[in-house]
N, C-alpha and C positions, 0 to 999 in steps of 0.2 A: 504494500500500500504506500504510496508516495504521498507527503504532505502537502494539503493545496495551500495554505494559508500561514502566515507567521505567528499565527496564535499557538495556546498552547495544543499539543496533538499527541495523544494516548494510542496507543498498540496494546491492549492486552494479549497474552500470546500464553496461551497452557502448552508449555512444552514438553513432548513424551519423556518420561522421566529414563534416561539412564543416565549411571553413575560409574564412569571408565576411570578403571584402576590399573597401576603396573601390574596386578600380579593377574587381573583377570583374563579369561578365556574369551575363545571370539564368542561373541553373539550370534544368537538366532534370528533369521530374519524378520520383522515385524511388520501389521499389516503400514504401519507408517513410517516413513524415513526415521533412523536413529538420529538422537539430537539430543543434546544436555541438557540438563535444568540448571541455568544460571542461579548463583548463589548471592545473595546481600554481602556488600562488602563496600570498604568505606574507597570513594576512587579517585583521581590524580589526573589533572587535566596530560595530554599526550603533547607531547613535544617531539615534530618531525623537522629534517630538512630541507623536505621534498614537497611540506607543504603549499601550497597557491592560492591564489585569488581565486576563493568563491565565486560561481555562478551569480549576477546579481540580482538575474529573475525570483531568485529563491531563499528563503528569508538565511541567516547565519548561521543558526541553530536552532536547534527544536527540542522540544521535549517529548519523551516516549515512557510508557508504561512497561518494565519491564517483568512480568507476574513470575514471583518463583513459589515453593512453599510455603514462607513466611509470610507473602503479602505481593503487592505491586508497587512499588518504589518508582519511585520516576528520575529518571538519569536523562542526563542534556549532552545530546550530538550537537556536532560542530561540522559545517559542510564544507566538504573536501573537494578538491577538480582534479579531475582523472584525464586522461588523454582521449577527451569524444565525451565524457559524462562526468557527471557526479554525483555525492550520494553523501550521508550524514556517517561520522565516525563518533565513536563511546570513549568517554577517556577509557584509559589502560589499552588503547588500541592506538596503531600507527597507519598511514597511508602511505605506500612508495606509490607516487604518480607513474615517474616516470616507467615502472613493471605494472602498474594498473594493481599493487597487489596490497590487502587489509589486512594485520597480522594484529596479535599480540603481543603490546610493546616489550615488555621483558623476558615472554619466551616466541620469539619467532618464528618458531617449526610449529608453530600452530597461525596457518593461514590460509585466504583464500583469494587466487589470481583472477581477476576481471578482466575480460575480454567483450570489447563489440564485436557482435556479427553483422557483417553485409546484407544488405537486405536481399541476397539471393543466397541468401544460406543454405545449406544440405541438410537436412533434418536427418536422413537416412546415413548420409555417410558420417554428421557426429555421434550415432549412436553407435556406428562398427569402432570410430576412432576411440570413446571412450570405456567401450565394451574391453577392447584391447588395452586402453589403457592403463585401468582397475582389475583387471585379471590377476598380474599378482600379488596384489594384498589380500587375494579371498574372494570369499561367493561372490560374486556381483548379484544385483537385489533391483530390480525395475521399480518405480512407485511413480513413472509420469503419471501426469495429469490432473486431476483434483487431487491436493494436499489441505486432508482435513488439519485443523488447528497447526496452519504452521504457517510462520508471517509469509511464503512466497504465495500462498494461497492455489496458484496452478504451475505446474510447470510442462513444454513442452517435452522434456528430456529430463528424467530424473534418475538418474546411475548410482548407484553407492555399493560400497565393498566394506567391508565390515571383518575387519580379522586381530591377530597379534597385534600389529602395529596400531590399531586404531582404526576410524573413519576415515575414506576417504570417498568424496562426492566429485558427479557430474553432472552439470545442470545446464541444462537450455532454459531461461526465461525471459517473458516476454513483459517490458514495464507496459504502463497503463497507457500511453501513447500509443505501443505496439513495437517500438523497437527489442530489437533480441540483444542476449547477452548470453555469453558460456561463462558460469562459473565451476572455478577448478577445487575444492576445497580441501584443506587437510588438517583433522584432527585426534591427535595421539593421542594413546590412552596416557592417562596420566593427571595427577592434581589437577590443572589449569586447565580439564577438556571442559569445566561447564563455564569456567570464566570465560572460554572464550563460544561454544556454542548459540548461546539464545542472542547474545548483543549483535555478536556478526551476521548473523540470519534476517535479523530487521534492517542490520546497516544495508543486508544487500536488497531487500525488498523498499529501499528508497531510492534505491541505480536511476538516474535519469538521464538520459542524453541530451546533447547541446542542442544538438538540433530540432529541438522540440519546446 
């Protein structure tokens, strides 16, 4: 859901609960994309180098509801300019423009690559591409198309592998204009998979292009 207004703007988001630990086993596939339940936690505005000038059609920042067990807390994105879009960031999260890529500032091997697609995109050929691409981290796991309770709400392309190492997603979706995006996404098992799940999932369901 993309923000229309510069007021304040709530996402509640009930996010399927797993809880990915170093010592656990891969997971079972589930009727929904696996995804963490962000935890309350006190946060730190992000300081990048890579940062840019704001979009100026699009207010600065916004505020989001993000619902965990304890309650829905509201945390303030700050909007970032990507190469072709942009999209709101969480503190404890960073933006490299120039890779299009959203990471966790302190641990970076938890992140997820943005890419525009051309509007003559292959549908069919990115599903053989990311089918092959996720093969070896584990099962690969289908769940396009309606995504109950999950901030991207539909996805053209919804790939995910699920094993030892963790999560790792592939996504075709399409923002509310209609332009497409491939996102790459990688989340290890480990402490910081739910700090960084629920917040990166709404950051990416505000992806907007420029040209729109």
């Amino acid at each position: 859901m993309i923000p229309k207004s510069s007021g304040r703007m709530k996402i509640s988001i009930l996010v399927v609960a797993l809880t990915l630990t170093a010592c656990s086993g891969t997971a079972e596939p589930s009727i929904t994309p696996e995804i963490s339940t962000p935890v309350n936690e006190e946060v730190t505005a992000p300081e990048s180098e890579n940062e840019q000038k704001p979009e100026a059609s699009r207010p600065s920042s916004e505020n989001f509801d993000l619902m965990t067990g304890e309650g829905n807390p509201s945390h303030t994105a700050t909007l970032q300019q990507g190469e072709g879009f942009s999209l709101y960031v969480f503190e404890k999260f960073a933006f490299d423009a120039a890779k299009g890529r959203l990471f966790l500032s302190s641990h970076p091997e938890y992140y997820v690559d943005i890419e525009k697609l051309p509007a003559n995109y292959d549908l069919a050929q990115l599903a053989t591409a990311g089918k092959k691409e996720l093969d070896p981290f584990g099962k690969v796991s289908d769940y396009s198309g309606e995504l109950v309770e999950h901030p991207l709400g539909f996805a053209e392309l919804y790939l995910q592998s699920s094993g030892g190492e963790g999560i790792h997603d592939y996504i075709v979706w399409k923002s509310e204009p209609g332009d497409a995006f491939l996102f790459r996404l990688r989340n290890p098992k480990g402490e910081e998979a739910s700090d960084f799940a629920g917040p990166v999932l709404v950051s990416l369901s505000t992806v907007l292009s420029d040209s729109k």
